[in-house]
C-alpha positions in Angstrom: 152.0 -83.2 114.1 149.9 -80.8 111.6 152.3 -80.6 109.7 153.1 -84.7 109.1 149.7 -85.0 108.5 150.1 -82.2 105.4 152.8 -84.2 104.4 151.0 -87.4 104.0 148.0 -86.2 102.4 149.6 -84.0 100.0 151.7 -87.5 99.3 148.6 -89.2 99.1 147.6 -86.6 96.9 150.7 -86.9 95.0 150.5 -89.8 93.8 146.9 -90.3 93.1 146.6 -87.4 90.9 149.9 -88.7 88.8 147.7 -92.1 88.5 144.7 -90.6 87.3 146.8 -87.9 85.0 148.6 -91.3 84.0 145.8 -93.3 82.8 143.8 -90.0 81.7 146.6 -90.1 79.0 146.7 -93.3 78.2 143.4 -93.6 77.7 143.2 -90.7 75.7 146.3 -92.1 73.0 145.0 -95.6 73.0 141.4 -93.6 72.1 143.3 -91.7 69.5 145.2 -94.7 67.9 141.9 -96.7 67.8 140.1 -93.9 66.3 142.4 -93.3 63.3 142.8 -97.1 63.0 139.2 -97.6 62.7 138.7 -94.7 60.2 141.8 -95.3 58.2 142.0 -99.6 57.8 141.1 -100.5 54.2 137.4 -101.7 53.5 137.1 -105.3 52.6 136.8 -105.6 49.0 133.4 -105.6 47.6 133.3 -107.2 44.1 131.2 -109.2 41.9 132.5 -111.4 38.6 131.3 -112.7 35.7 132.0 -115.1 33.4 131.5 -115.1 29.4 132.4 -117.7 27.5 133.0 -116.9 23.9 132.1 -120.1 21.4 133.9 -118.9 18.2 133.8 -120.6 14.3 137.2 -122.4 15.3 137.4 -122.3 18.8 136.3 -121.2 22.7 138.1 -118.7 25.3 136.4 -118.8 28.7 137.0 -115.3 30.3 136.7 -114.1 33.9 135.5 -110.6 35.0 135.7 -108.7 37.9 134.4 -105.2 39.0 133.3 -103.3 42.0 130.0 -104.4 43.3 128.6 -100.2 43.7 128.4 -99.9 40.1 129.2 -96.3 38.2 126.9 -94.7 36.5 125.0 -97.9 36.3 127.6 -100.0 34.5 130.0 -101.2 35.8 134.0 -101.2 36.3 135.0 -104.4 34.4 138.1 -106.0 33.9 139.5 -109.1 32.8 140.5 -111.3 35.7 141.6 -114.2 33.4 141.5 -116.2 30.4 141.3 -120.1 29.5 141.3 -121.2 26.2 139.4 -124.6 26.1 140.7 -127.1 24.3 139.3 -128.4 20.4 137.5 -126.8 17.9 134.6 -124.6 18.0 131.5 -126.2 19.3 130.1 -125.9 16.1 132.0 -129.0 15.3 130.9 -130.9 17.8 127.5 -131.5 15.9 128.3 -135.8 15.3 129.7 -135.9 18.8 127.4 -133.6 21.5 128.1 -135.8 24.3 131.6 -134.7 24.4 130.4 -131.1 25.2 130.6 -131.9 29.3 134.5 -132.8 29.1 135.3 -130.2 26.6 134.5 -127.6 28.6 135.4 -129.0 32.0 138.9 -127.6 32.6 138.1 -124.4 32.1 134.8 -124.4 34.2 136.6 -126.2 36.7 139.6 -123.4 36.6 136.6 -120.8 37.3 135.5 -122.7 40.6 139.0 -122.0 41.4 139.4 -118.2 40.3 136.1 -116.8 41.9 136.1 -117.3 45.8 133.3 -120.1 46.6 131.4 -117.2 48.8 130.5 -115.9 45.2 129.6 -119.0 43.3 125.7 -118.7 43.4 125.9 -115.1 42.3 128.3 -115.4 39.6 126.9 -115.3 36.3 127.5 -117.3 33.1 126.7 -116.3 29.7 128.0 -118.6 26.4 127.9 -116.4 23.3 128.2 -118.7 20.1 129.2 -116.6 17.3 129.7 -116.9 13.2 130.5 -120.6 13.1 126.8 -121.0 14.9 125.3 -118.9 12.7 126.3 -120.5 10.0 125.6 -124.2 11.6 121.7 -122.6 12.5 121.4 -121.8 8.4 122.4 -125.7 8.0 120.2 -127.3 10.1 118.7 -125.2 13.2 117.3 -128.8 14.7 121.4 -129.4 15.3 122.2 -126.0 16.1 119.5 -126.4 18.5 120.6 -129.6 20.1 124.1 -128.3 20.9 123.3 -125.2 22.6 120.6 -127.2 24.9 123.9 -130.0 25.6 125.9 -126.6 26.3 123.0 -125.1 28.6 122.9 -128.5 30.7 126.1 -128.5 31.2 126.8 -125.4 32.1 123.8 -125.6 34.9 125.4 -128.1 36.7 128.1 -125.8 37.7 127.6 -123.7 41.0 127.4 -120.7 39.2 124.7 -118.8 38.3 123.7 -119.3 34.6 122.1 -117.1 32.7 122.3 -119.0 29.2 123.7 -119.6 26.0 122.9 -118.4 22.5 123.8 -117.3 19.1 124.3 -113.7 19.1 123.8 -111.6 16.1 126.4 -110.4 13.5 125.5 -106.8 14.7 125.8 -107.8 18.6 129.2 -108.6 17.8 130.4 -106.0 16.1 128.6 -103.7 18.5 129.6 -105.2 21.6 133.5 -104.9 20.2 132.9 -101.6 19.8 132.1 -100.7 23.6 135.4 -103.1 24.3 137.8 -101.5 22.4 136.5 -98.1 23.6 136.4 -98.7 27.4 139.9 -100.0 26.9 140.7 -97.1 25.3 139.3 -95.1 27.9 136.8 -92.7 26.0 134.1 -93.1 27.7 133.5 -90.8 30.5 134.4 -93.0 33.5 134.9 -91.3 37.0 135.9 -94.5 39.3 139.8 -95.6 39.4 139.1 -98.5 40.6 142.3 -100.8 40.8 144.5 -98.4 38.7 141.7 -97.7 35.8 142.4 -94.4 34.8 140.0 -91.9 35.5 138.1 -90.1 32.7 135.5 -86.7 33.1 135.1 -85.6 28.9 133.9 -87.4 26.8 136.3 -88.5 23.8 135.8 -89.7 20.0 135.2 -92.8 20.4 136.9 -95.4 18.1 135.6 -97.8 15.4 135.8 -101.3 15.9 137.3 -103.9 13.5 136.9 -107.2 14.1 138.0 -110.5 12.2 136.9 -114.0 12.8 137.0 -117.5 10.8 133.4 -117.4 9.6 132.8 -113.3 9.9 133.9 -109.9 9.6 132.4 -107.0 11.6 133.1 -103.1 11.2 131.5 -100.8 13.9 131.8 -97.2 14.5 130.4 -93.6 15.4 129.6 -92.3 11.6 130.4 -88.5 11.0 127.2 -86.5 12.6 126.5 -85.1 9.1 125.4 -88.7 7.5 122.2 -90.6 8.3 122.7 -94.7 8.8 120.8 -95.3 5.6 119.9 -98.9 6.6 118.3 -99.2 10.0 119.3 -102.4 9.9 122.6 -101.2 10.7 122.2 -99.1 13.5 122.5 -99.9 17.3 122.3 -97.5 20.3 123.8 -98.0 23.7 123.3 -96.1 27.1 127.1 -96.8 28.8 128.2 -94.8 31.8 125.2 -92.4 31.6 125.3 -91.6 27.6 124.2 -92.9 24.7 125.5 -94.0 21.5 124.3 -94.5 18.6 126.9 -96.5 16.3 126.7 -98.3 13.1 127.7 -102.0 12.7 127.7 -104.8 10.5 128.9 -107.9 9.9 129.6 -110.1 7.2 128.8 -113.5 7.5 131.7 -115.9 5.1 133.5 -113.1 5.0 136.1 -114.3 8.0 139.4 -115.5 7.2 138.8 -119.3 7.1 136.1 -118.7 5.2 137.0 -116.7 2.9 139.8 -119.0 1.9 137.3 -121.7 1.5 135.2 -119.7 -0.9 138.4 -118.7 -3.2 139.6 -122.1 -3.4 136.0 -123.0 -4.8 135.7 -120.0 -6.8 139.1 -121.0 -8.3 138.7 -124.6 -8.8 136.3 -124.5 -11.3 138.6 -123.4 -13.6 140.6 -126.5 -13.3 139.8 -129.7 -15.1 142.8 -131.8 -13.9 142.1 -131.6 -10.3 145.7 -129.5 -9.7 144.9 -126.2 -8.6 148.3 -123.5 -9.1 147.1 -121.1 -6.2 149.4 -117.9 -5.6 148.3 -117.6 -2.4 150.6 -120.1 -1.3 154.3 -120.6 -0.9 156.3 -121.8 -3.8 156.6 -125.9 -3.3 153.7 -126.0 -0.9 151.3 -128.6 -1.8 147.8 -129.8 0.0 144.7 -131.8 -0.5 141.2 -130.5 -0.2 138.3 -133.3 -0.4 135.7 -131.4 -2.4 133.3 -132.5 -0.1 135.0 -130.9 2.4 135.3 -127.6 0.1 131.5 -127.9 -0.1 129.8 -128.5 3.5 129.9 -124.7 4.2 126.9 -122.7 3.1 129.6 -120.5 1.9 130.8 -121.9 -0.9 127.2 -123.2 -2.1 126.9 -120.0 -4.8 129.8 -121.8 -6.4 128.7 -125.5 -5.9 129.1 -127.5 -9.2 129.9 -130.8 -10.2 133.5 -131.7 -11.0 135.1 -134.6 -12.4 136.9 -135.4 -9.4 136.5 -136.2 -5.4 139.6 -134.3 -4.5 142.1 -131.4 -5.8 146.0 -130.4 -5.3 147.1 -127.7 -3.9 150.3 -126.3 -5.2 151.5 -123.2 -4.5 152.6 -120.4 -6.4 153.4 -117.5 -4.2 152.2 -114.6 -6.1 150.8 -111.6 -4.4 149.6 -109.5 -6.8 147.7 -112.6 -8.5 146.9 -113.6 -4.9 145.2 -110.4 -4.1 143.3 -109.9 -7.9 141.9 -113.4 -6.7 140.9 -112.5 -3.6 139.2 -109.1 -4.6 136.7 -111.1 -6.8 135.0 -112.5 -3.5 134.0 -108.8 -3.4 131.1 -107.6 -5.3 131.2 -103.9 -6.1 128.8 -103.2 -8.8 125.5 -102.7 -7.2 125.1 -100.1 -4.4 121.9 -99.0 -3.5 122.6 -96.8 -1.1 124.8 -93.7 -1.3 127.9 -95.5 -0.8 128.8 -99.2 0.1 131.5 -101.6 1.6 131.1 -104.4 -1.1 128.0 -106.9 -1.6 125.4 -103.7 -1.3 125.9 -103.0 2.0 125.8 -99.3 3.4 129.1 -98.3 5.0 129.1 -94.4 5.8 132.3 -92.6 5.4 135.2 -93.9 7.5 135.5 -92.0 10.5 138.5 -91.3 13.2 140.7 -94.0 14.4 140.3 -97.6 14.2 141.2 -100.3 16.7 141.7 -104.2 15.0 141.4 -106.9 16.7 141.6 -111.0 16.6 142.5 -112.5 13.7 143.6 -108.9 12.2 146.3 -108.7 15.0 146.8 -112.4 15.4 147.9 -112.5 11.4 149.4 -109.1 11.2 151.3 -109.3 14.5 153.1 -112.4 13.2 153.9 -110.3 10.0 155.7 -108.1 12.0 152.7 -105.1 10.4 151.4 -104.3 13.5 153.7 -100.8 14.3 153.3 -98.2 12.8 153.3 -99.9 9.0 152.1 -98.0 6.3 149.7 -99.5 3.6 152.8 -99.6 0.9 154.8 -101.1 3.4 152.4 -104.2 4.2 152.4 -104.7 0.6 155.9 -105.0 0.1 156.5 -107.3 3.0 153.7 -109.3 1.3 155.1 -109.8 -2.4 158.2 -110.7 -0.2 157.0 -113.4 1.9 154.5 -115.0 -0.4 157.0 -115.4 -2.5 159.5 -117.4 -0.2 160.1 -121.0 -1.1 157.7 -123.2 1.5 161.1 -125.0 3.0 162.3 -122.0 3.9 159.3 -120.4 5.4 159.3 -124.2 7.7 162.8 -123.7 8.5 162.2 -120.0 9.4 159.4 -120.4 11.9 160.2 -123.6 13.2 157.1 -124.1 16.5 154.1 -122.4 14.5 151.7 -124.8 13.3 151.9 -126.2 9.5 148.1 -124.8 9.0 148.2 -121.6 10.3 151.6 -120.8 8.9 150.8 -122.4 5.6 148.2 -119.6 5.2 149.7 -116.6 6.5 150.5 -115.6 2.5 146.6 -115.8 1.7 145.4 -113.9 5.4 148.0 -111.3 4.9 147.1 -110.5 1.1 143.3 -111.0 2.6 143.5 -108.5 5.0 145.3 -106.1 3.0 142.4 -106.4 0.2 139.2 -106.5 2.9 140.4 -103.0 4.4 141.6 -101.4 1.3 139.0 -102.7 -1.3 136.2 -104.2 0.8 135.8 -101.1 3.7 137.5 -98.6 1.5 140.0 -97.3 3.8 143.3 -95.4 1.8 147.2 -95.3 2.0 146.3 -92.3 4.4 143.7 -93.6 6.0 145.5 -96.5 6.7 147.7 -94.8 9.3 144.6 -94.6 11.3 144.5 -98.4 12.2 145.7 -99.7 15.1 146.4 -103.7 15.3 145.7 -104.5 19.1 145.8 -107.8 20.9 145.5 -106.8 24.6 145.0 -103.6 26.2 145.7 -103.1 29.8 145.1 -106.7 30.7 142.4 -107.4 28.7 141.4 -108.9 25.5 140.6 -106.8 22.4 137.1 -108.4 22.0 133.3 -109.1 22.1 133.1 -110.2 25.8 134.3 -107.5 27.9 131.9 -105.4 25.9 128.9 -108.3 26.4 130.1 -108.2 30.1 129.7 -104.2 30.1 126.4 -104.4 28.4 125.3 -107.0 31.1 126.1 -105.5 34.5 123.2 -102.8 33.5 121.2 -105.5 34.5 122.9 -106.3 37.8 121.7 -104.2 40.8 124.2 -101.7 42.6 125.1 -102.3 45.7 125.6 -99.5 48.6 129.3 -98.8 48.8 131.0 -100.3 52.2 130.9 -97.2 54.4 133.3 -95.9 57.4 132.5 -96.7 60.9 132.2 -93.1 61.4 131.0 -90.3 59.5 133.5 -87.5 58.8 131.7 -85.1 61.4 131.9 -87.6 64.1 135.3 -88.4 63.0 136.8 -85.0 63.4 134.6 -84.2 66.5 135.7 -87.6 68.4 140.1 -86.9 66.8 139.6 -83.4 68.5 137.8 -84.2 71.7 140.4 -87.1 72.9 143.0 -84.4 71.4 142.1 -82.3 74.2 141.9 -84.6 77.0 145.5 -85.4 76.0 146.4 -82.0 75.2 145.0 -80.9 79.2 146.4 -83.9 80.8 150.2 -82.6 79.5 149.5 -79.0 80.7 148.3 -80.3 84.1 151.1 -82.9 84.8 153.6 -80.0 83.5 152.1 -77.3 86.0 152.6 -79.5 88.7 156.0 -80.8 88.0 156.9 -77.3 87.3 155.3 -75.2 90.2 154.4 -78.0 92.9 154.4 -75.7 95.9 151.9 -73.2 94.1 149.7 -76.3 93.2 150.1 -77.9 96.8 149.2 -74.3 98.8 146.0 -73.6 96.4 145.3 -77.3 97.1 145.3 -77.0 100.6 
């Protein structure tokens, strides 16, 4: 009878011990797996954007940032999201026609609402930069200047974003802020994060200069050799960017952009005529265009060669020269007064070129199509020049059959412009030349004032704490090793008594 009743209990026993060893262990993976899981599942992504809209001489690009909301060093991780390019002319032009602001820049605001999620539409900042053709509009009539911005502002307010303005930056902020694009691109500044593949950066490297081409300006911006002094303070910025500062020199040429700078040779030239048919050699061979003269002079530009001619319009017709082209061209360029040590052209201070150059906009845009954007030396952009210029206009339309009769029209003059601004006007050499780099995009992003603006800006946007772990690492460790045991001692039981039940059963009992 004793010994049924052992059997029953240590059945009993048995099986309750196998249930409690059974869910011990279960309890201790499904502790394990929710542990890691916890620790290990990716944080929500904590971001902030931006969006700067750049209002250029000839057009506006609308471009969308993005970086990580716990900022490094104090600036933060930008990059471009992406770009719209609104459609018409700069807002400049719109100085006869200001109520047509709101729909010109619709699609593109309305493409934002559509990029950044609605959960970040309040915090979202807006900035307009209006650059050259602005400046130039404000030295017309600031009353006008004035008026378009404040249509600008209103319409941009009515947008759920958060907008912070619109104004005409400085010659010098553009240049500058081109500077810090071109280098972040680059990666020379000291950057620690990675942050969604950006490479990761501890020394500091030289830093590249900055050249930058427009319609209605011309910037040049870089570190100057440590031995020179920035003779004219005028031209000297500093930035503090990922815990450094910089101080860099910049300036920027107002009528000195390719549109017009074509403008002011064409009224340079055309006082020389009498019959109202102008022979330019910066035009193809059997290419022919009229210019109204009061079209020729509306810009403050051309006013230093203002005069009155015996007729309301003149003839193109093209010569294709490039050696006349370029002797033309280099007369925009005054040389003969420096009062500084040494100057670009027009008596301003340039120091002495330094390191490697990164240009941008138009001075891709032009060379790029030129095929002069790899690797070309100085010689050999010349000879593809005196080459091209001098193709009949016919075939040059049968050539590039898509590009648009304006742009490709002047492709001889930009070309032979570009060569003569970096060669005569910023005094770089045939071996300096090597040291230029034509860039459109790098790594996603524009070559460009706005991603530098953007970088400059986020100093002023507050850090927020990084998204944390649930648990510490301490706790972590301590809570992996603790259910590590339990498991660990539940095996070891359940195999001692599978192994050795009747010395489990007799110590038991």
């Amino acid at each position: 009878m004793e010994d049924r009743k052992g059997s029953e209990f240590k059945k009993f026993c048995h099986k309750n011990i196998l249930a409690i060893l059974g869910f011990s262990s279960i309890m201790a993976v499904v502790a394990l797996i929710a542990v890691g899981m916890s620790q290990h599942r990716p944080l929500p992504e904590n971001v902030k954007y931006g969006i700067v809209l750049d209002a250029g001489s000839s057009h506006t690009s609308l471009y969308i940032y993005k970086w990580p909301a716990e900022k490094e060093n104090d600036t933060g991780v930008v990059h471009q999201l992406e770009e719209c390019k609104v459609k018409g002319l700069g807002i400049s032009k719109y100085a006869q026609k200001v109520d047509e602001i709101k729909t010109y820049l619709a699609a593109c605001m309305e493409r934002s609402r559509e990029v950044v999620p609605i959960s970040q539409h309040q915090e979202t900042p807006v900035y307009l930069g209006a650059t050259a053709g602005m400046r130039l509009l404000r030295d017309e009539s600031e009353t006008v200047a004035d008026k378009i911005l404040d249509m600008v502002s209103k319409t941009l307010d009515e947008y759920p974003f958060d907008f912070q303005g619109a104004r005409i930056i400085t010659g010098q902020e553009e240049g500058a802020y081109g500077w810090i694009t071109i280098n972040y691109l680059m990666g020379n500044f000291p950057q620690k994060s990675s942050w969604y593949g950006l490479v990761s950066h501890e020394e500091e490297k030289q830093t590249y200069g900055a050249l930058d081409l427009g319609g209605a300006s011309t910037q040049i911006t870089f570190v100057p050799p440590s031995n020179e002094t920035i003779e004219s303070p005028d031209n000297s910025l500093q930035f503090r960017l990922y815990g450094r500062d910089y101080n860099v020199y910049t300036h920027s040429f107002l009528c000195y952009g390719k549109d017009q700078a074509l403008l002011q040779k064409l009224a340079k030239d055309i006082e020389d005529t009498s019959n109202g048919i102008l022979k330019d050699p910066c035009f193809h061979p059997g290419y022919e265009r009229v210019v109204n003269i009061s079209d020729l002079y509306k810009t403050p530009c051309t006013k230093r060669f203002e005069k009155t001619l015996p007729f309301h319009q003149f003839q193109i017709q093209g010569v294709g020269d490039y050696q006349r082209c370029h002797e033309s061209i280099q007369e925009l360029f005054n040389t003969s007064n420096c009062p500084y040590s040494q100057c670009a052209f027009n008596g301003v201070f340039l120091p002495s070129l330094q390191g490697h150059f990164g240009a941008f906009s138009a001075f891709y845009f032009v060379m790029n199509f030129l095929n002069l954007t790899s690797g070309s030396s100085s010689e050999q952009a010349m000879k593809t020049m005196v080459n091209f210029c001098s193709r009949p206009w016919e075939e040059i339309k049968t050539s590039f059959v898509g590009v648009k009769e304006k742009y490709l029209s002047e492709y001889c003059f930009s070309g032979t412009y570009i060569l003569t601004l970096l060669l005569k006007g910023y005094n770089f050499t045939p071996s300096s030349w090597k040291n230029i780099d034509f860039m459109g995009k790098v790594g996603g992003s524009d070559a460009g004032w706005t991603l530098g603006y953007m970088l400059n800006l986020t100093n002023m946007i507050p850090a927020e704490q990084p998204l944390s772990k649930p648990f510490s690492h301490s706790t972590y460790v301590f809570l992996m090793i603790l259910f590590s045991s339990i498991l660990v001692a539940v095996i070891v039981i359940a195999l001692f008594i599978f192994h050795k039940p009747s010395s489990f059963w007799k110590e038991m009992i």
